[in-house]
C-alpha positions as CSV (number, residue, x, y, z in Angstrom):
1,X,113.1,76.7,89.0
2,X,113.9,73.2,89.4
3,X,111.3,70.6,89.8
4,X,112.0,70.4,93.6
5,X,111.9,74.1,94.1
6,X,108.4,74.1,92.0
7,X,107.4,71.0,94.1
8,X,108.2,72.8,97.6
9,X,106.6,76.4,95.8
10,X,103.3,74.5,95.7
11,X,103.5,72.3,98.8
12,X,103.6,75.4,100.8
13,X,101.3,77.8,99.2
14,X,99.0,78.8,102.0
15,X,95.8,79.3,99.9
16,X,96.5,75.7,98.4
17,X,93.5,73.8,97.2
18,X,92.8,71.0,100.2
19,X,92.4,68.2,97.8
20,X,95.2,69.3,95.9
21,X,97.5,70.0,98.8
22,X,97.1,65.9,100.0
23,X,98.0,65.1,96.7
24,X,100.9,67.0,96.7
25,X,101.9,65.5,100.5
26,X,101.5,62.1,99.0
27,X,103.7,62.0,95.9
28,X,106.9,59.9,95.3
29,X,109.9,61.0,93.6
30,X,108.5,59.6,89.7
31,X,105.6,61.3,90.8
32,X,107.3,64.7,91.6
33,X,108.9,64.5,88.2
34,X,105.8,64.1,86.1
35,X,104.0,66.6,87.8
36,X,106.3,69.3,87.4
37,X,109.1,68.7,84.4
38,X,107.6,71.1,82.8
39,X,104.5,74.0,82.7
40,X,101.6,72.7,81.2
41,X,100.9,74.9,78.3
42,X,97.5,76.5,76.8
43,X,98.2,75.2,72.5
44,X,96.5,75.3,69.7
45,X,94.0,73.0,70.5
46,X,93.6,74.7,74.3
47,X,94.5,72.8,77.2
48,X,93.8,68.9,78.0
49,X,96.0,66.6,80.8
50,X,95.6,64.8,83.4
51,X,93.9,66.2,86.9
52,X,95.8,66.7,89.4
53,X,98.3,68.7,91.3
54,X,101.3,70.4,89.3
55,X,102.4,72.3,86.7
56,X,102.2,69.9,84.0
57,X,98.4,69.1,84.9
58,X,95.3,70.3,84.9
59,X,93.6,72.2,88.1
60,X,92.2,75.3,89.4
61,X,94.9,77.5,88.9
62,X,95.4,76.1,85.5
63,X,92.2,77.3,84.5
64,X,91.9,80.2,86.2
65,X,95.1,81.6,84.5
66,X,94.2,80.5,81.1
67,X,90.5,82.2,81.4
68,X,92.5,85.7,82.9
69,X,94.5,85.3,80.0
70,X,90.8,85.4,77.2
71,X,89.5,87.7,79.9
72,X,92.2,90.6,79.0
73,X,92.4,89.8,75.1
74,X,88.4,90.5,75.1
75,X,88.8,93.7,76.9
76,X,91.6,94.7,75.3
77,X,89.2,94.1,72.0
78,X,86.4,96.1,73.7
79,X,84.3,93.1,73.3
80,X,81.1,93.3,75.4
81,X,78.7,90.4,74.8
82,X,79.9,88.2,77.0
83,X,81.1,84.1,76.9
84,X,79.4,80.9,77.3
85,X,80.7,78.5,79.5
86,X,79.3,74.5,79.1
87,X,80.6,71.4,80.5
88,X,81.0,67.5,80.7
89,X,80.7,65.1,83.0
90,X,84.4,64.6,84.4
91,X,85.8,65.0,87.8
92,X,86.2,69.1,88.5
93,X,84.3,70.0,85.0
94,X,81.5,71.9,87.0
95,X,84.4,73.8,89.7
96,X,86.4,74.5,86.3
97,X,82.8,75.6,84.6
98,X,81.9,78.2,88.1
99,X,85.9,79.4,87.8
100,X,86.2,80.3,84.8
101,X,83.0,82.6,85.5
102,X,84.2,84.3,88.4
103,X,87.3,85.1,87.0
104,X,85.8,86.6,83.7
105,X,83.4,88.6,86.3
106,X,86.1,89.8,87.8
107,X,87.4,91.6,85.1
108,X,83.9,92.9,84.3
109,X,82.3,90.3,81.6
110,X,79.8,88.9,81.5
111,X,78.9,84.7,81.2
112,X,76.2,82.7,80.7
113,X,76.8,79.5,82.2
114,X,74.5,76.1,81.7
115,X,73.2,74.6,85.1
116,X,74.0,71.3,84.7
117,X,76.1,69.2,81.8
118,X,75.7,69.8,78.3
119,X,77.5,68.9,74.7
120,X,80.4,70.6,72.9
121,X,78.0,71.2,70.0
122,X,75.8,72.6,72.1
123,X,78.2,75.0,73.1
124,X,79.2,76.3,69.9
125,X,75.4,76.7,69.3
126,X,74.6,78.7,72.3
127,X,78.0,81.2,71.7
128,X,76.0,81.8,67.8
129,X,72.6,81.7,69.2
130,X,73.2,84.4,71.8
131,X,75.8,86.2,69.6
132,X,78.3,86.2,72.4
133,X,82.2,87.6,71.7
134,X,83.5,83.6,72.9
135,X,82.7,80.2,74.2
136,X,84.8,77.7,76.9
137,X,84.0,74.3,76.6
138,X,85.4,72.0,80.0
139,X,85.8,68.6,78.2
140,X,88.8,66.4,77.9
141,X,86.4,64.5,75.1
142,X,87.1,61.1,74.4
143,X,89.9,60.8,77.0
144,X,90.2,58.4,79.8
145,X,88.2,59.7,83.5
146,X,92.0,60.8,85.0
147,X,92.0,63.6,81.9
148,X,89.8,66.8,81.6
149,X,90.5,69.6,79.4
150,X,89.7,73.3,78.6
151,X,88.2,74.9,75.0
152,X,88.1,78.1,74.1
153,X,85.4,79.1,71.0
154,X,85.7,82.6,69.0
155,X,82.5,84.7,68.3
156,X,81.5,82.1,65.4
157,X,81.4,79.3,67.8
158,X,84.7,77.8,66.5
159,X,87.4,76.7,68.7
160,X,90.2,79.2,68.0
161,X,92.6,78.9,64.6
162,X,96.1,79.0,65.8
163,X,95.9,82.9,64.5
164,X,93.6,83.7,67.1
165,X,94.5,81.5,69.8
166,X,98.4,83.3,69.5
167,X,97.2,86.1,71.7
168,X,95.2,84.4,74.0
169,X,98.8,82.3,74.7
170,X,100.7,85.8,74.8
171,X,98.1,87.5,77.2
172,X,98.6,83.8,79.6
173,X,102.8,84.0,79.4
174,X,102.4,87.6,80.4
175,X,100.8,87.3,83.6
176,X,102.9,87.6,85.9
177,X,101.0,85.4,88.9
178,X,101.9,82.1,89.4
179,X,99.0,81.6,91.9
180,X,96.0,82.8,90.4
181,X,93.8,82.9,93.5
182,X,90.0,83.1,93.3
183,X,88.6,86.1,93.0
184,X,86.1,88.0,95.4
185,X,83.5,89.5,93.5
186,X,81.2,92.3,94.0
187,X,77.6,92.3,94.3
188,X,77.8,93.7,90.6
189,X,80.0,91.6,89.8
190,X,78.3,88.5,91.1
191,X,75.5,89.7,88.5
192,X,77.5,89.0,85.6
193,X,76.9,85.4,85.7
194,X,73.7,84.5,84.7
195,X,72.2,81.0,83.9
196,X,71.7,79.7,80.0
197,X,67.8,79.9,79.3
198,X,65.8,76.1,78.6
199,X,64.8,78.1,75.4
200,X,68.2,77.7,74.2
201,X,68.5,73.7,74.5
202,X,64.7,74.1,72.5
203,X,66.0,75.8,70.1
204,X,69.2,73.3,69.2
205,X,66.8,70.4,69.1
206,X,64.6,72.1,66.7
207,X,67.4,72.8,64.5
208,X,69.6,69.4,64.5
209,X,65.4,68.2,63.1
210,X,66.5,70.1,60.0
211,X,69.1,68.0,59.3
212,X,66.3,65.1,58.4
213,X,66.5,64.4,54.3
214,X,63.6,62.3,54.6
215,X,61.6,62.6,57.9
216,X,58.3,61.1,56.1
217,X,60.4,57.8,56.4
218,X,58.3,55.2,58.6
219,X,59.8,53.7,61.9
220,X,58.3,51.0,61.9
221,X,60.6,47.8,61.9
222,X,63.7,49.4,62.8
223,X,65.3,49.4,65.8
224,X,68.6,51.1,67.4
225,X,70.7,50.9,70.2
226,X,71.9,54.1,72.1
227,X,74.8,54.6,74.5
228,X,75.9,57.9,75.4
229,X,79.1,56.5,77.3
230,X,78.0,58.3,81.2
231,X,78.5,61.6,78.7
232,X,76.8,64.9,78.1
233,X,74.4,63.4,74.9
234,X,71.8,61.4,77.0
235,X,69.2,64.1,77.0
236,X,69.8,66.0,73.8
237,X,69.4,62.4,72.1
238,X,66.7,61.6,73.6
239,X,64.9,64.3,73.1
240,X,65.4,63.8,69.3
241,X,64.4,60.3,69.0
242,X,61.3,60.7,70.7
243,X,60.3,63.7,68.9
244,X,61.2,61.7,65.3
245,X,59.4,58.4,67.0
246,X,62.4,56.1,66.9
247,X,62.1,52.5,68.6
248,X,65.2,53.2,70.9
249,X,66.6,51.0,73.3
250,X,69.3,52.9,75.6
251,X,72.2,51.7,77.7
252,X,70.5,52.1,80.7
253,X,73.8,51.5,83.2
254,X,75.6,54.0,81.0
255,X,73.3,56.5,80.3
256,X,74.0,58.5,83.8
257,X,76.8,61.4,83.7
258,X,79.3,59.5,86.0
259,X,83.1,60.6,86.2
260,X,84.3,57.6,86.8
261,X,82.9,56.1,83.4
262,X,82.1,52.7,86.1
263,X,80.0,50.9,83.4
264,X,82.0,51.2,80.0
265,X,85.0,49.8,79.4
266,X,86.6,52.9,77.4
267,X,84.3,56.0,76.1
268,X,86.0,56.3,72.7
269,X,84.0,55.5,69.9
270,X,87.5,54.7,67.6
271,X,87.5,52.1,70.5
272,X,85.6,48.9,69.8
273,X,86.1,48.3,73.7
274,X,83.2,51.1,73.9
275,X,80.6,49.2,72.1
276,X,80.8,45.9,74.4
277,X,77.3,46.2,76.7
278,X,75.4,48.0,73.7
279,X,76.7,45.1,71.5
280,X,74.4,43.1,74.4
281,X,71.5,45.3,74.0
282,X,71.5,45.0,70.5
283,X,71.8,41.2,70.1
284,X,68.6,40.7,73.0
285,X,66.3,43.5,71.3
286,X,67.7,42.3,67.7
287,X,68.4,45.9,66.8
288,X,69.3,46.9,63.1
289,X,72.2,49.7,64.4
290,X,74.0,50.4,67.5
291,X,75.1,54.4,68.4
292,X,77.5,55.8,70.4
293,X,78.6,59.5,71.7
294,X,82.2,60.0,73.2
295,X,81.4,61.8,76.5
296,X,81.6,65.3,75.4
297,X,79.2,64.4,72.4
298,X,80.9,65.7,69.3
299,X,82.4,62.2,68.4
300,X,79.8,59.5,67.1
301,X,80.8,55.4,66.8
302,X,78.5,53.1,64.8
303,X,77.8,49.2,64.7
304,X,75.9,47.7,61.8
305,X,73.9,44.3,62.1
306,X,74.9,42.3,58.5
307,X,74.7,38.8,57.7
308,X,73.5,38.4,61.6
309,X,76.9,39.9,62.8
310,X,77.2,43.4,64.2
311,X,80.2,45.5,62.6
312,X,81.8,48.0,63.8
313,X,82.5,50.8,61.2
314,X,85.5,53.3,61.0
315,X,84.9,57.0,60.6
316,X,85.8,57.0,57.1
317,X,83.1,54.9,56.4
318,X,80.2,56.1,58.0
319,X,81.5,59.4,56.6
320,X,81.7,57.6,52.7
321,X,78.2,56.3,53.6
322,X,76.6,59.6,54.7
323,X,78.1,61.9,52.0
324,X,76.3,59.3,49.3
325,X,73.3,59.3,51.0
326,X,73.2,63.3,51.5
327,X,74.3,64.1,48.5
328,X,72.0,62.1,46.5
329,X,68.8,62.4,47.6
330,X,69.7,66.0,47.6
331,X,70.4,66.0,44.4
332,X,67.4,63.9,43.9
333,X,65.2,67.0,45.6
334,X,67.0,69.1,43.5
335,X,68.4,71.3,46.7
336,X,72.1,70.3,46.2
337,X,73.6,73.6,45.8
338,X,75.9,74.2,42.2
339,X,78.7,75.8,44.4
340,X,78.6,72.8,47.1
341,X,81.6,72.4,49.1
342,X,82.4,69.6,51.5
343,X,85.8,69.8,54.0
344,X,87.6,66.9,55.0
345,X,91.2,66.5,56.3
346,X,94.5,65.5,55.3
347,X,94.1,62.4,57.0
348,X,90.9,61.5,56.2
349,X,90.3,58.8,53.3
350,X,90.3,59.3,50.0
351,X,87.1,57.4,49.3
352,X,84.8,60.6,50.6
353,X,86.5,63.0,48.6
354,X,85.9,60.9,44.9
355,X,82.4,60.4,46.0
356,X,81.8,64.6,46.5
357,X,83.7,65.0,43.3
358,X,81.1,62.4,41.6
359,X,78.3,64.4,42.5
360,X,80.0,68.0,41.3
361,X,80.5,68.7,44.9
362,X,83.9,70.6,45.4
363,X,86.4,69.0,48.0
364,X,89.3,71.1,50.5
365,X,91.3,69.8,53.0
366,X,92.4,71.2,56.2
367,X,94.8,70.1,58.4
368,X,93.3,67.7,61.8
369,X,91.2,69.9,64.1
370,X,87.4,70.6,63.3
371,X,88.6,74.3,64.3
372,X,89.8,74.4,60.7
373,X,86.9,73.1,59.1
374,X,84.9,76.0,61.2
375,X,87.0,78.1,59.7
376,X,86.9,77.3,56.3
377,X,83.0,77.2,56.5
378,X,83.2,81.2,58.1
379,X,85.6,82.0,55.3
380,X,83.1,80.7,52.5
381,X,79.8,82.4,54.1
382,X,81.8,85.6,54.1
383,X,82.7,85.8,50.7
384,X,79.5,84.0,49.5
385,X,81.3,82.0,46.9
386,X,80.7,78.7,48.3
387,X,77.8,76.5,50.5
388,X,79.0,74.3,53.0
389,X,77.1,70.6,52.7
390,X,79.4,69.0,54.9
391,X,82.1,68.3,57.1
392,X,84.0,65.6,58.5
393,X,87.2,64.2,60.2
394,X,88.4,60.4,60.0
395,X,88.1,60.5,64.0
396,X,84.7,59.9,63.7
397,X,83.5,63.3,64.0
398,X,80.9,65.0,61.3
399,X,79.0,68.1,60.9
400,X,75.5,68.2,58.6
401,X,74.6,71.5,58.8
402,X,76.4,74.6,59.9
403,X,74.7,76.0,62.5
404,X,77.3,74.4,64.4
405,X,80.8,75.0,64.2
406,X,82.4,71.8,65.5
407,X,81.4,68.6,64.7
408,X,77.9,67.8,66.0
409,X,77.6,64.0,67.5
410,X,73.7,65.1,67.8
411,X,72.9,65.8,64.4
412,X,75.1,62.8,63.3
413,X,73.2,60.4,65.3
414,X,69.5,61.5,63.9
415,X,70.6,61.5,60.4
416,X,72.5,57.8,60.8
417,X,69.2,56.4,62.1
418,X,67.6,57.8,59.2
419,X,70.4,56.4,57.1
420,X,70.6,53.3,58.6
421,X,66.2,53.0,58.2
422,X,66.4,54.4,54.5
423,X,68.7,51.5,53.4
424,X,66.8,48.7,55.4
425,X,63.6,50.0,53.5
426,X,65.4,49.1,50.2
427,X,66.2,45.6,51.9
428,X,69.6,47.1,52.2
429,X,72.5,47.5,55.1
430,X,74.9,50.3,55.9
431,X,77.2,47.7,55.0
432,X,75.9,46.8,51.8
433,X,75.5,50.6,50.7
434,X,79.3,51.0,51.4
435,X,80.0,47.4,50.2
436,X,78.2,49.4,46.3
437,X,80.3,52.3,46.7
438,X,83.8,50.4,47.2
439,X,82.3,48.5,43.8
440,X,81.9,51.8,41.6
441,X,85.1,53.6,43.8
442,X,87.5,50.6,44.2
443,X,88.2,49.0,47.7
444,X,89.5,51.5,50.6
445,X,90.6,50.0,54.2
446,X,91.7,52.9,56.2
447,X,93.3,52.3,59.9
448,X,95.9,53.6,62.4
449,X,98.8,52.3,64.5
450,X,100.1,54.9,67.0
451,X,102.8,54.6,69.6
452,X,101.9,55.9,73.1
453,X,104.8,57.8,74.5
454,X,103.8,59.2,77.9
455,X,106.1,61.3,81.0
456,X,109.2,63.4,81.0
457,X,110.9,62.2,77.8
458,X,107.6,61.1,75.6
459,X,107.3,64.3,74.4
460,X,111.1,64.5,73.1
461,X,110.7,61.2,71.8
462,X,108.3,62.2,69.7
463,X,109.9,65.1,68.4
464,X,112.7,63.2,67.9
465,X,110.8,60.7,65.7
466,X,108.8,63.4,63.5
467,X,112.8,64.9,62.6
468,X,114.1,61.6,62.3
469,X,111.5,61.1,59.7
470,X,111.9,64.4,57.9
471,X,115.5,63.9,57.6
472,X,115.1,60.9,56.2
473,X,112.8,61.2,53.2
474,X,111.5,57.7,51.8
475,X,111.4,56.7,47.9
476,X,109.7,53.6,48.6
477,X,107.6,52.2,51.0
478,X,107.4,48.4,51.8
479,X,108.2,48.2,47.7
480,X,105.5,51.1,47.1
481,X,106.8,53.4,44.6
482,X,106.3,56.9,46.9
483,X,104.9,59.5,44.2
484,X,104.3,62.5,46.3
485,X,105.7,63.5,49.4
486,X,103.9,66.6,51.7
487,X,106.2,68.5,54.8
488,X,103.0,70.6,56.4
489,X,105.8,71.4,58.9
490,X,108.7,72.8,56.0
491,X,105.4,73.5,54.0
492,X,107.2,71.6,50.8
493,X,106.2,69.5,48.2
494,X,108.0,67.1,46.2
495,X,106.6,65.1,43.4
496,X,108.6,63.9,40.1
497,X,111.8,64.8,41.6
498,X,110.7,68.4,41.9
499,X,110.4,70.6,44.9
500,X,107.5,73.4,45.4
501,X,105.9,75.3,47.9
502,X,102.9,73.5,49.9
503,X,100.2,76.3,50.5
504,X,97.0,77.1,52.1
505,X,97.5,75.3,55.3
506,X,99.0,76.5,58.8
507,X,102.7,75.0,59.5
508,X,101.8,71.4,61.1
509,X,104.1,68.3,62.2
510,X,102.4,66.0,59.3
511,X,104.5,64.2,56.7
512,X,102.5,62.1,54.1
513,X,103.5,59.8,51.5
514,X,101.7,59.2,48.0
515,X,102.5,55.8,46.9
516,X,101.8,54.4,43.0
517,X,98.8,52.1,43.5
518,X,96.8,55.2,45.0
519,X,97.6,54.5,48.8
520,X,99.0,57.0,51.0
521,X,100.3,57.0,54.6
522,X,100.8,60.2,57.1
523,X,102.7,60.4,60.2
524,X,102.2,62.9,63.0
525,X,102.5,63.3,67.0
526,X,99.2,64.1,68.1
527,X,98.4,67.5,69.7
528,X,96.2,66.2,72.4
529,X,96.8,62.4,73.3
530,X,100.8,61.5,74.2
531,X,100.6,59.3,71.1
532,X,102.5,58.7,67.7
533,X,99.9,57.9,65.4
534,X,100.5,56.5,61.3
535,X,97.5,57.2,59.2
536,X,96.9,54.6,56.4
537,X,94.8,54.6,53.4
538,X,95.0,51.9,51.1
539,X,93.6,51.4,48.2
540,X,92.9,47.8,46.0
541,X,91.2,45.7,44.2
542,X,89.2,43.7,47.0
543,X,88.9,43.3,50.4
544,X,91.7,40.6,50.3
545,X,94.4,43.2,48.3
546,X,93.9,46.2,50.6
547,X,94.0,43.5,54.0
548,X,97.6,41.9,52.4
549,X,98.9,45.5,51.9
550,X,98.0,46.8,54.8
551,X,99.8,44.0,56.9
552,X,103.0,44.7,54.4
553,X,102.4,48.6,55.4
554,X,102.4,47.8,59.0
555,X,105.3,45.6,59.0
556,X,107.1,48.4,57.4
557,X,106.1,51.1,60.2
558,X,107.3,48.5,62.9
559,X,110.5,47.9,61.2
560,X,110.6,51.8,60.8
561,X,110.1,52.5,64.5
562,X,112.8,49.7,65.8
C-alpha cells in the first residue's frame, strides 16, 4: 500500500481510537507522509517514536500487536509465570501499561501490573523478584514528552539480546491483523491481571541500601539537590534518603509525574539544559552536589560545587570517579573479589577501563545497550567463573550491584551522595578526586557531536553516511596517525596493515578509529534517537592538550560531514 491508501485504511476504520481518528482528520500532506512512509518496527532495542496516529508511530494498536507477538512466543515456550508490566509518566504510558495486560490475558497469561508509575530498574527487579518468564517496561526514557516507547525484559530482568528479541519480531510480522482490536476478556480471564504487591517496592529499597560501602559515614554538613525531571524516581529516592538521613532539598516544581515535563527545560541528564532550576536550588541552600534522574530513572546526571562553581560532569566521569571509589575501599575491606569483572562499552572512555585494570579488576566490552551488559553478567553467574562489580555506559547510566539487570539510576544516586560526602570528609571534591586520577591516568576529555536527521529520508541519510564511511577507510585523522580500525558491522579488524576477524560481539553499525597518541573516535547511527552521533575520547597531557585536539577532532568530523 501506498501512504494514501494506508492513510484512508486508517481514517476509515470503524473501531478507530476517538483521539486518534481527529488526529488523523487533521493532518496535512507532510504530515500524511511522516506518519505513514513506513511501518514502525519492534528492533532490537523494542519500540520508541513519537505518539500519535500512523504506522510509523507509536499507539494502541502498536502496542497491542507487539505484546500478541511476546504473548504467542511465551506460549509457544510453555512458559507459565507470568509478565510484569511498569510504566512512566508520559502521555498513554498507563492505557499502553492496561493493554498490554488484556492482550496477554487474552491469550491466557498472566500479569502483574504496578498501580501507579514506577522506574525501569524497578521493573527489572520485580520480573527477578517474582521469577516471572518476562517484563514490559512503557518508557520512551530520556526522550522529549511527544515520544513514548515499549521494553520488553527476558526472565532475568534483561531487556532482550537481539537473539532473543529475533522471535519476538518473527511472531509480530506473522500476525496477520493489521487492526489489533482490544480484546473482551472473560471473567477468568479478567483474573489474570493482578496488582504488584507494596512488599515488592520494600523489598527494592532494602536492597539498593546494600549498595552503601560506608553507611557509618556522618551526614552532617553535606547537602544535595534532587530533581527527578516530573519522572518515575521521586518516591523510590525519597524513600532512600530519608531512610540513610540525607539533608535533601528536592525540586519541588518538578518533582510531580507530569507528561508534559511543564517545569524542566529538557529531562535528559547528557543535557545540561536539565540541571537549570536545581542549579537554583543548589546555589540558595549552598548544596555540595546536585542529582538528577531522566524520567524513566535508569539514567543519572551529576553537578559538583568546586571552587564555588557548580560543574556539570559527563558519564565517563562520574563512572571514573565511582569505579575508584568502589573499588578501593573494597579492596580496602578486603571484599573485592580475585575474579572481579567490570563491563563497559565500546564507546565508553578509556579512563574507567585502566583504573579496573589497576586494581586487578578484569575489563569487557559490549557493544551500546545495558541489555548486553545484562547479558554478560547472566553469562558469568552461570558459569561461575567471574563476579560482576560493576557496570556502566558513557550515557550516564551505571549498575552497582546486580540485582538489577539494567542500569539502576536508584542505586547510582545513594552511592554518589555517599561518594560525593566521603570525599568532602577528606576536604576533598568529586572534582578534585577525578582531577588525582587524570594525574596518575593522564588527562581524558570525552564528548559527542551527533547530527539529527529526522522524517522520510533521515533514516537513508544515515545509512547512507555509516556506508559512506565504511567505504572509505581513514589512515589519518586530523594528522592523527589511525593505528586500529574496528567494523562491528563487517566484524573486521585492521591494525598494522593486517586484516582479522573482530569477535565476541553481535554485528552492529559502529566504526571506531585508534589514533597514535591513545585517542580514539567511533561513529554510529543511533538505534533509538533519529541522530548521527561521533563518540570522542581523547587523551593528553593537560586539560589544555585534550581541549586543542578535540577542537582539531571536531573540525575534522564537520569537514567530514560537508
Amino acid at each position: 500500500m501506498n501512504i494514501e491508501e494506508k492513510y484512508l485504511l486508517w481514517l476509515n476504520h470503524p473501531n478507530m481510537d476517538q483521539d486518534l481518528k481527529e488526529e488523523l482528520v487533521s493532518m496535512d500532506e507532510k504530515q500524511k507522509e511522516d506518519a505513514f512512509y513506513v511501518d514502525a518496527q519492534f528492533g532490537t532495542a523494542g519500540m520508541r517514536n513519537i505518539l500519535g496516529a500512523g504506522t510509523n508511530r507509536l499507539n494502541v494498536y502498536t502496542i497491542r500487536k507487539a505484546t500478541m507477538g511476546l504473548a504467542i512466543v511465551l506460549n509457544k515456550l510453555n512458559k507459565s509465570n507470568g509478565v510484569a508490566i511498569a510504566y512512566d509518566n508520559r502521555y498513554k504510558s498507563v492505557e499502553f501499561a492496561q493493554q498490554s495486560a488484556k492482550i496477554l490475558a487474552s491469550y491466557g497469561i498472566k500479569s502483574y501490573v504496578y498501580d501507579s508509575l514506577r522506574t525501569t530498574p524497578q521493573l527489572s527487579y520485580t520480573v527477578r523478584h517474582l521469577h516471572c518468564d518476562a517484563g514490559i517496561m512503557i518508557t520512551a526514557s530520556h526522550n522529549g514528552k511527544e515520544y513514548n516507547g515499549y521494553k520488553i525484559y527476558d526472565e532475568n530482568g534483561c531487556q532482550l539480546i537481539p537473539e532473543k528479541v529475533g522471535e519476538v519480531i518473527d511472531a509480530i510480522n506473522n500476525i496477520k491483523q493489521y487492526f489489533v482490536e482490544e480484546p473482551k476478556l472473560t471473567l477468568q480471564q479478567e483474573k489474570l491481571i493482578n496488582t504488584v504487591d507494596k512488599s515488592v517496592d520494600e523489598d527494592y529499597i532494602n536492597e539498593v541500601l546494600t549498595v552503601q560501602l560506608n553507611p557509618q559515614l556522618s551526614k552532617d554538613n553535606f547537602k544535595l539537590v534532587y530533581t527527578p525531571q516530573h519522572g518515575t524516581s521521586y518516591k523510590a529516592i525519597k524513600a532512600l534518603f530519608d531512610k540513610v538521613g540525607y539533608d535533601v532539598v528536592y525540586v519541588k516544581e518538578q518533582c510531580n509525574p507530569d507528561p508534559a515535563f511543564s517545569n524542566t527545560l529538557c529531562p535528559n541528564p547528557e543535557d545540561p539544559r536539565a540541571y537549570v532550576l536545581a542549579l537554583e536550588y543548589a546555589k540558595q541552600c549552598d548544596a555540595d552536589i546536585v542529582l538528577t534522574t531522566d524520567p524513566d530513572g535508569d539514567r543519572l546526571g551529576l553537578a559538583v560545587k568546586h571552587d564555588g562553581q557548580y560543574v556539570l560532569l559527563s558519564g565517563n566521569q562520574t563512572g571514573a570517579i565511582i569505579i575508584d571509589y568502589v573499588f578501593s575501599q573494597n579492596k580496602l575491606k578486603g571484599t573485592l573479589p580475585e575474579n572481579a569483572v567490570m563491563f563497559n562499552t565500546v564507546v565508553t572512555s578509556d579512563l574507567g577501563e585502566r583504573i579496573a585494570q589497576n586494581y586487578g579488576v578484569s575489563v569487557e566490552k559490549t557493544l551500546t545497550g545495558f541489555k548486553y551488559i545484562g547479558d554478560k553478567i547472566e553469562q558469568h553467574n552461570i558459569k561461575k567463573d567471574k563476579t560482576f562489580v560493576f557496570g556502566y555506559e558513557e550515557s550516564y547510566g551505571y549498575l552497582i550491584k546486580d540485582f538489577v539487570r539494567d542500569k539502576d539510576g536508584n542505586q547510582s544516586c545513594l552511592l554518589i551522595a555517599e561518594c560525593a560526602n566521603y570525599y568532602k570528609k577528606k576536604s576533598m571534591t568529586m572534582i578534585d578526586a577525578l582531577n588525582q586520577l587524570y594525574q596518575k591516568y593522564g588527562t581524558y576529555r570525552e564528548s559527542q557531536k551527533s547530527l539529527t536527521l529526522t522524517g522520510a529520508d533521515g533514516k537513508e541519510k544515515m545509512q547512507k553516511m555509516i556506508e559512506s564511511f565504511r567505504n572509505n577507510i581513514l589512515s589519518e585523522f586530523a594528522g592523527e596517525k589511525v593505528v586500529k580500525y574496528q567494523d562491528f558491522g563487517l566484524r573486521i579488524t585492521i591494525e598494522n596493515g593486517e586484516k582479522k576477524e573482530l569477535t565476541g560481539f553481535d554485528k552492529s553499525d559502529v566504526l571506531k578509529y585508534f589514533l597514535a597518541d591513545g585517542s580514539w573516535i567511533a561513529i554510529r547511527p543511533s538505534g533509538t534517537e533519529p541522530k548521527f552521533k561521533f563518540y570522542f575520547c581523547i587523551k593528553g597531557d593537560s586539560q589544555n592538550d585534550v581541549l586543542a585536539k578535540e577542537k582539531k577532532y571536531y573540525q575534522f568530523v564537520d569537514e567530514l560531514v560537508k
